[in-house]
C-alpha positions in Angstrom: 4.2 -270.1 -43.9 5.8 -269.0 -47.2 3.0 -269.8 -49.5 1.1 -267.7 -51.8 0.9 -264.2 -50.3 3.0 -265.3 -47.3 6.7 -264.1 -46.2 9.6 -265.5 -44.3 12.0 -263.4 -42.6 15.8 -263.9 -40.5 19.1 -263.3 -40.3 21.9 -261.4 -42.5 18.8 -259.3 -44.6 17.0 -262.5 -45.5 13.4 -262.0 -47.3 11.5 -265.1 -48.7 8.0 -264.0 -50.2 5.9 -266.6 -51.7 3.4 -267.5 -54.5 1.6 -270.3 -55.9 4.7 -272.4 -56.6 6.5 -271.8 -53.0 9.1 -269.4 -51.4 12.1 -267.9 -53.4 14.2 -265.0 -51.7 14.4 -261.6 -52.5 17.3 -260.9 -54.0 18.8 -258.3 -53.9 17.4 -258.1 -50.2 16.2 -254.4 -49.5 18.2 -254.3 -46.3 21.8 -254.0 -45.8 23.4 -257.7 -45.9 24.2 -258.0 -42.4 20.8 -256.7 -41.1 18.9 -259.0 -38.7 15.6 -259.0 -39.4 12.9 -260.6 -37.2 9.0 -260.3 -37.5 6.8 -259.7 -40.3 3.3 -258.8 -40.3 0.9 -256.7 -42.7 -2.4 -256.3 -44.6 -3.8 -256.7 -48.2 -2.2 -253.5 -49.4 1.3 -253.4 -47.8 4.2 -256.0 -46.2 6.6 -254.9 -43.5 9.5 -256.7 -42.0 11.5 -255.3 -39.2 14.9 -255.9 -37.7 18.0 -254.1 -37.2 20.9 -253.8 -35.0 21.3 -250.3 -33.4 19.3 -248.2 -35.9 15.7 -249.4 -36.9 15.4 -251.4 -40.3 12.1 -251.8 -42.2 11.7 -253.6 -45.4 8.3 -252.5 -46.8 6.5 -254.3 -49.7 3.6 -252.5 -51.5 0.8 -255.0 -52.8 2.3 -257.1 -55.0 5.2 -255.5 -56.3 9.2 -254.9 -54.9 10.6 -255.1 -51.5 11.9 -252.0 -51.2 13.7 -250.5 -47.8 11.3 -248.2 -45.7 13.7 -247.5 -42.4 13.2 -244.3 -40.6 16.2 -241.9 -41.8 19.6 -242.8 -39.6 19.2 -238.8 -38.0 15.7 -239.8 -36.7 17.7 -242.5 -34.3 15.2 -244.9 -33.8 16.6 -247.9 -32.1 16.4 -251.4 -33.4 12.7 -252.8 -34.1 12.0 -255.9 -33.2 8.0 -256.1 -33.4 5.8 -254.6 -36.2 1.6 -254.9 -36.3 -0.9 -253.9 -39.0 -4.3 -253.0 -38.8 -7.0 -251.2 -41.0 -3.9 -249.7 -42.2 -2.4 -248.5 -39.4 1.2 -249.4 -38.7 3.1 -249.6 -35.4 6.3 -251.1 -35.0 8.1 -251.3 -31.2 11.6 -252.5 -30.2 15.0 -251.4 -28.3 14.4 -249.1 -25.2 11.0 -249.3 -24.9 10.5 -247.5 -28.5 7.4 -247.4 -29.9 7.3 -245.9 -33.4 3.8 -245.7 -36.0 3.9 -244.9 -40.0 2.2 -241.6 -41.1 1.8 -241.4 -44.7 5.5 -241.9 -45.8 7.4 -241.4 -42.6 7.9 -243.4 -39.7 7.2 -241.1 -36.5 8.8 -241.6 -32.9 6.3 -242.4 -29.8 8.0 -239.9 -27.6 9.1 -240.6 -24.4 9.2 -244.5 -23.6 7.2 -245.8 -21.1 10.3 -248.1 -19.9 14.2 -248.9 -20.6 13.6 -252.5 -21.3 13.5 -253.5 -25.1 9.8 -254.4 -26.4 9.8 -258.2 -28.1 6.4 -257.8 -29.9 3.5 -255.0 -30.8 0.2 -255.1 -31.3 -3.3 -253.3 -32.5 -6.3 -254.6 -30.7 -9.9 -254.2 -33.2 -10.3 -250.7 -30.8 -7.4 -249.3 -32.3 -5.2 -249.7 -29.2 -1.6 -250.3 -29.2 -0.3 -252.9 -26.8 3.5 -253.9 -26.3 5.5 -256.6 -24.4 8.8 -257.2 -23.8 11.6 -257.4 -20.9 14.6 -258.9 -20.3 15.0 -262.1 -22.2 18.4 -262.9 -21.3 17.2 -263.8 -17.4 14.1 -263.5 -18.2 12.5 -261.5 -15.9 11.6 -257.7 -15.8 8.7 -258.4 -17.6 7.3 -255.2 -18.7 3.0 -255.0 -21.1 2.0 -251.6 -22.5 -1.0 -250.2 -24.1 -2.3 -247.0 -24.5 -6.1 -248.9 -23.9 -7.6 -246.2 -21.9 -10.2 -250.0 -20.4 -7.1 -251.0 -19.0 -6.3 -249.3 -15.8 -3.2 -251.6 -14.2 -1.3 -254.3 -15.7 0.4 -256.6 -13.2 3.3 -259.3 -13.8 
């Protein structure tokens, strides 16, 4: 969906936001040309869209104004995101070895040790605040691997 207030996201950087009239691309893109980028999710006051190859990339777009690029600093070494979820204005993103990374005022802040080595696929905030996290090996498809830091939820089983 690309109409008004919606956004597209994909390959080499691209960012489609849309308005009354339809989608049009964001040109320049905020991300590097060749960035994959490949979930978008946020709120009434802010956009983002994650990707990245090895380093993390996050386009971030403030009410209705510019895309503008909103990646954790390349020293912070947060691997790829692939999964990003926004709720009451909290902001979790999750992606290559089982990272897990949240955005505190105007920096993006690691989850510290991963729970797992596999890569998370998709993130999100339950209404209690919760994180949750799935993800695995999509090439076989198999390893399965569902995170939360729900303190209800005592096992998880695949």
């Amino acid at each position: 969906r690309c109409g008004e207030g919606g956004s597209v996201v994909g390959s080499n950087a691209l960012v489609m936001g849309g308005n009354v009239s339809g989608c049009s691309t964001v040109d320049p893109s905020p991300l590097y040309i060749s960035t994959p980028i490949t979930t978008v999710a946020g709120d009434a006051d802010n956009v983002y869209a994650v990707g990245g190859y090895g380093n993390a990339a996050v386009a971030r777009k403030i009410g209705s104004g510019a895309w503008e690029d909103d990646s954790p600093p390349p020293m912070a070494i947060a691997p790829f995101f692939n999964g990003v979820s926004v709720r009451d204005g909290v902001v979790v993103a999750c992606g290559g070895q089982g990272s897990i990374w949240s955005r505190e005022d105007t920096e993006w802040l690691g989850g510290g040790e991963p729970l797992t080595t596999r890569d998370f696929h998709g993130c999100w905030i339950d209404p209690d605040g919760a994180v949750w996290a799935v993800g695995g090996d999509l090439s076989g498809l198999t390893a399965g691997v569902v995170v939360t830091n729900n303190a209800s939820v005592s096992d998880i089983s695949l």
